[in-house]
Structures are given as structure tokens and as C-alpha cells.
MARDREN-435643 format. One line per 5 residues: their letters; for each residue x, z, y of C-alpha. Coordinates in Angstrom, 3 decimals. Last residue first. Layout:
A	X Z Y; ... $
//
This chain:
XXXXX	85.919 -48.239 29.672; 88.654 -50.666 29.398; 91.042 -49.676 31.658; 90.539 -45.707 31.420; 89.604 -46.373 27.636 $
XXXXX	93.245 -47.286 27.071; 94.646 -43.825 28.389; 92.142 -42.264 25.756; 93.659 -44.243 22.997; 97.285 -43.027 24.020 $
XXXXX	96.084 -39.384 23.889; 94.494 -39.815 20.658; 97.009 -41.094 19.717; 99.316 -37.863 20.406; 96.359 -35.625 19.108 $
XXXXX	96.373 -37.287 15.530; 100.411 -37.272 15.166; 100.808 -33.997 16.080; 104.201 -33.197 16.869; 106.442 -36.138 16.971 $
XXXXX	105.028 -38.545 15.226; 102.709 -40.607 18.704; 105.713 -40.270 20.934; 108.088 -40.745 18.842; 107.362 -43.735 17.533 $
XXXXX	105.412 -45.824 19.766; 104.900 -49.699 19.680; 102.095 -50.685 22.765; 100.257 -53.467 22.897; 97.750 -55.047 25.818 $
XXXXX	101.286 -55.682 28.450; 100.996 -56.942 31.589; 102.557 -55.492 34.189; 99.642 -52.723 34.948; 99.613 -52.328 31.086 $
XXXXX	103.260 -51.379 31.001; 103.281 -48.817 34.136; 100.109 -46.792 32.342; 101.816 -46.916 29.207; 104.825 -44.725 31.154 $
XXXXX	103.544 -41.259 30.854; 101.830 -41.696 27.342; 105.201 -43.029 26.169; 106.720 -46.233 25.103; 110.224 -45.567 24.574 $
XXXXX	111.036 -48.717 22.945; 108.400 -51.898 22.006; 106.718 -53.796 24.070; 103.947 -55.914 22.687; 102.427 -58.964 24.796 $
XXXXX	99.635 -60.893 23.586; 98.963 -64.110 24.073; 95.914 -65.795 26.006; 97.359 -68.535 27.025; 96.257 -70.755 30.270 $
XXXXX	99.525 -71.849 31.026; 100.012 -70.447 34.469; 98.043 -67.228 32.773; 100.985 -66.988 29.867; 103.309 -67.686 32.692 $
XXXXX	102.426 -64.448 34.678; 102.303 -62.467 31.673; 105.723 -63.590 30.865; 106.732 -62.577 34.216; 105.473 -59.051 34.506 $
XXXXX	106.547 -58.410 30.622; 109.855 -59.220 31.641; 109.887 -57.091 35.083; 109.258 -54.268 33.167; 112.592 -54.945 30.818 $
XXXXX	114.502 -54.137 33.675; 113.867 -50.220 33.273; 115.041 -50.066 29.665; 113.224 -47.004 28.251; 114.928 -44.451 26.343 $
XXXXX	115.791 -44.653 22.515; 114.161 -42.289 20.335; 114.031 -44.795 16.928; 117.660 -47.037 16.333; 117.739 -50.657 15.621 $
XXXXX	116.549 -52.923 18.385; 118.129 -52.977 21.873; 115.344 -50.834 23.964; 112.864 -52.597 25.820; 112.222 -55.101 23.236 $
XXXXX	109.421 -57.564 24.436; 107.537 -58.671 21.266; 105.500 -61.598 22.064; 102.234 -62.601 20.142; 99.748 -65.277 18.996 $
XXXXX	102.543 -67.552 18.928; 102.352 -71.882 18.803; 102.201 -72.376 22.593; 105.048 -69.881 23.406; 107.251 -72.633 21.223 $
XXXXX	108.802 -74.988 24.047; 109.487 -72.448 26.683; 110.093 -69.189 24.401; 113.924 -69.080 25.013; 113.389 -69.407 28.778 $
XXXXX	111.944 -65.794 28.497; 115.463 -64.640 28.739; 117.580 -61.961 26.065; 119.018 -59.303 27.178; 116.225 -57.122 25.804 $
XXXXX	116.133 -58.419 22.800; 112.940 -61.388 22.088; 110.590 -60.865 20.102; 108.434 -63.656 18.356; 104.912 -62.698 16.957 $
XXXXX	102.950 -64.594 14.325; 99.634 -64.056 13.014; 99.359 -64.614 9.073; 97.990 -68.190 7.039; 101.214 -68.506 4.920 $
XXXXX	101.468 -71.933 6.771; 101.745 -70.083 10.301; 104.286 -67.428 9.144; 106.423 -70.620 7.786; 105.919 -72.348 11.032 $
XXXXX	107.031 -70.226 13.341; 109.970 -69.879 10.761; 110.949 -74.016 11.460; 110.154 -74.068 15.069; 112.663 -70.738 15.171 $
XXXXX	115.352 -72.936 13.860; 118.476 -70.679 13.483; 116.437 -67.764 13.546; 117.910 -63.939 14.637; 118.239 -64.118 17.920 $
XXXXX	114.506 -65.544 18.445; 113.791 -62.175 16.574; 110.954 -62.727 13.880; 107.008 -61.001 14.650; 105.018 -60.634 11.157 $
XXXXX	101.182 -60.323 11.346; 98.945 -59.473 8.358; 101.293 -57.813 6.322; 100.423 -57.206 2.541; 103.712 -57.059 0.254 $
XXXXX	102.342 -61.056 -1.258; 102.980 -61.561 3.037; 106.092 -60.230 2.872; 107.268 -61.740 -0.039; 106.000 -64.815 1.320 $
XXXXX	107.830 -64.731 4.310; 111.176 -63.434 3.451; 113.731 -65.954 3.332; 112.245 -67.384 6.155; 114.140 -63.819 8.552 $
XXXXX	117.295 -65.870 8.798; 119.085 -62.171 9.815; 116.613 -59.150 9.878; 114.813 -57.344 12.442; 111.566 -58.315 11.013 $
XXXXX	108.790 -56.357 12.234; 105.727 -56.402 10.514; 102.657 -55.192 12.368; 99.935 -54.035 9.529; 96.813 -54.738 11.183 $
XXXXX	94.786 -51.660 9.863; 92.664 -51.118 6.947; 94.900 -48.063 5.529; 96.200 -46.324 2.707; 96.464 -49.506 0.324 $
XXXXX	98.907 -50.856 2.049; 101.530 -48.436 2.062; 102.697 -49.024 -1.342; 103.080 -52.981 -0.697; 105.216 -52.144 2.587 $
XXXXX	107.396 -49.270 1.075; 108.128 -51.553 -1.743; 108.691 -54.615 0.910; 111.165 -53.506 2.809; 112.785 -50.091 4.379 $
XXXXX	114.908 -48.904 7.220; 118.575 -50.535 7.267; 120.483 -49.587 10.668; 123.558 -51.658 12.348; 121.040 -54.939 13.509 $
XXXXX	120.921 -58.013 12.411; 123.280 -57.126 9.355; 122.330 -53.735 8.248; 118.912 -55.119 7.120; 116.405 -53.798 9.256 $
XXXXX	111.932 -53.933 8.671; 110.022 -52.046 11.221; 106.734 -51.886 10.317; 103.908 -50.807 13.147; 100.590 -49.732 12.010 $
XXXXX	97.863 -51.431 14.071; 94.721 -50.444 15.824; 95.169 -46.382 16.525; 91.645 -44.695 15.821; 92.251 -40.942 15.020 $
XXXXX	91.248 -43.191 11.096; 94.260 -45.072 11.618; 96.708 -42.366 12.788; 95.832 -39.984 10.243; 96.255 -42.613 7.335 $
XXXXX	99.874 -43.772 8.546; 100.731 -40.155 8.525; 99.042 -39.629 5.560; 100.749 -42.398 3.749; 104.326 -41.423 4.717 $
XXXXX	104.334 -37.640 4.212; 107.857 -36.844 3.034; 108.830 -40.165 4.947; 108.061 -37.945 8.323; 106.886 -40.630 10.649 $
XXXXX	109.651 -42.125 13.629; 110.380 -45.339 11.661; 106.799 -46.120 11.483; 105.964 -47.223 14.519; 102.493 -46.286 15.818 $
XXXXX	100.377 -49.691 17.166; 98.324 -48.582 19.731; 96.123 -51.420 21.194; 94.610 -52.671 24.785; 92.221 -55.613 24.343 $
//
């Protein structure tokens, strides 16, 4: 199943919990949550106030990404702050077994994403255990970055060993996802789709729309 997840980051803070409203009820699947630190990467967004006040404006997945250094310190607060899915950088864990397992035990989804630089080879012995992969095409930290072109080829191969494997994962891609480009993503691979920008810029209803109508052409 193809779904929108809007990021966030790229809302007007003035009017947080309408935004995030509006784009669940035009129909957009999960609300994206980037989480920084200053440390894993140069930007610090928001945590788990934001999270927890948030919640009660929608019914949607809430996506929680954690682009934070030794990201187990944060599980259950995270969880008690109500995600339902939080995806850890494979950069960013010393024992990524370990905080697999920690999202796992606090009964959520788990995602791992992996920086654009960064190889599939990484995911070998733990793909198994995830119900998601975040490929980054942008490096992580800043909103309005432009698509990385390589990072196609990524979500082509790890779709390629998911079926060799017989796993039904999903594969998010995150940075400079656009309604012009989805169509490229989905053809390699990918079933969900981070977007700032291009669903908060301008009008936030219309702009998923416009995504969710894209995803009926495959679906429909």
C-alpha cells in the first residue's frame, strides 16, 4: 500500500495541530516526526512535548524519526509521548540488534534508515526483524533539500532483496519527494513517501490531495 506521510518540519509551528489535522482528514496515512538533537545531525527540531501535544489532533500513524545519537535512551519516552512507529539511524546505534529490540519490546513498528552514503550491506543480518526502511535521499537535518539522484538506485536494490528474501518491508524515502518525482520512487520500489515542502508549502489540503491522487493511479 502506497502512503503519504507529511513531514512536519516544513508546517507553519504557528498552526501546528491544524496543519497536522488538515492533512489527516484530506486523507494522508501517517504524520511524519522528525526528532534532531544538535549532535547527530547540526539542527535540533522538537521532542517529546511537541509529540504528546500533537497526539491528540489526529488518528494517524505517527512516524517518529529519530535523528539523534544512541537513540535507546529514548524509547519509552517516546512511546509514553504517543508514536506508533519509530525508525533509528544505523549511524547513529552502537548495537542496532540491541535498539531493534527495544522498539520491538515496547510493542511499536520499527524502521531503520540508513544516510545516503551509507550501503544496504548494513541491514544484512537485521532486515528480517524491521517492518520498515528509511532511505535518506538527502543527508538528514535540514527541510527543502533537493533530491539525491543515486539514492534511486537504493530503493531499486533493496526492493529487489526484500522480494529475494521473501519480505514484505516497506520502503520510505525521505528528501525532496515531490508530486513530479513520486511517480520515479514507486516504479523503484518505494510504498512511502516523507514530504515537507511539497505537501506545507501552499495549501497543505490540495498538495495531498495531489500526492493521494498519484497513489490511486497504481492502486486504483
Amino acid at each position: 500500500m502506497l502512503k503519504l506521510a507529511p513531514s512536519i518540519l516544513a508546517a507553519d509551528f504557528k498552526n501546528l495541530g491544524q496543519q497536522v489535522a488538515d492533512v489527516s482528514l484530506a486523507g494522508a496515512q501517517y504524520i511524519h516526526l522528525d526528532v534532531m538533537d544538535g549532535a547527530f545531525v547540526p539542527s535540533i527540531s522538537f521532542g517529546m512535548p511537541v509529540i504528546s501535544s500533537l497526539r491528540s489532533c489526529t488518528d494517524r500513524v505517527f512516524d517518529v524519526h529519530m535523528m539523534v545519537e544512541d537513540p535507546g535512551r529514548y524509547i519509552s519516552d517516546i512511546k509514553a509521548a504517543g508514536a506508533d512507529l519509530i525508525c533509528v539511524h544505523a549511524e547513529a546505534c552502537i548495537h542496532l540488534d540491541r535498539t531493534v529490540n527495544q522498539i520491538k519490546e515496547a510493542g511499536l513498528k520499527v524502521g531503520v534508515a540508513l544516510n545516503p552514503a551509507t550501503p544496504l550491506s548494513v541491514l544484512d543480518c537485521i532486515l528480517p526483524e524491521l517492518d520498515m526502511v528509511l532511505i535518506m535521499s538527502v543527508n538528514p537535518g535540514f527541510g527543502g533539500q533537493k533530491f539525491i539522484p543515486y539514492t534511486l538506485n537504493k530503493i531499486r536494490d533493496l526492493r529487489n532483496i526484500c522480494k529475494e528474501r521473501g519480505l514484505d518491508t516497506d520502503i520510505q524515502v525521505d528528501g525532496g519527494v515531490t508530486c513530479d518525482n513520486v511517480r520515479e520512487l514507486i516504479d523503484a520500489g518505494a510504498n512511502v513517501f516523507v514530504a515537507g515542502s511539497a505537501v506545507f508549502k501552499g495549501d497543505a489540503v490540495a498538495n495531498t490531495r495531489d500526492f493521494l491522487k498519484i497513489f490511486e493511479e497504481y492502486e486504483g
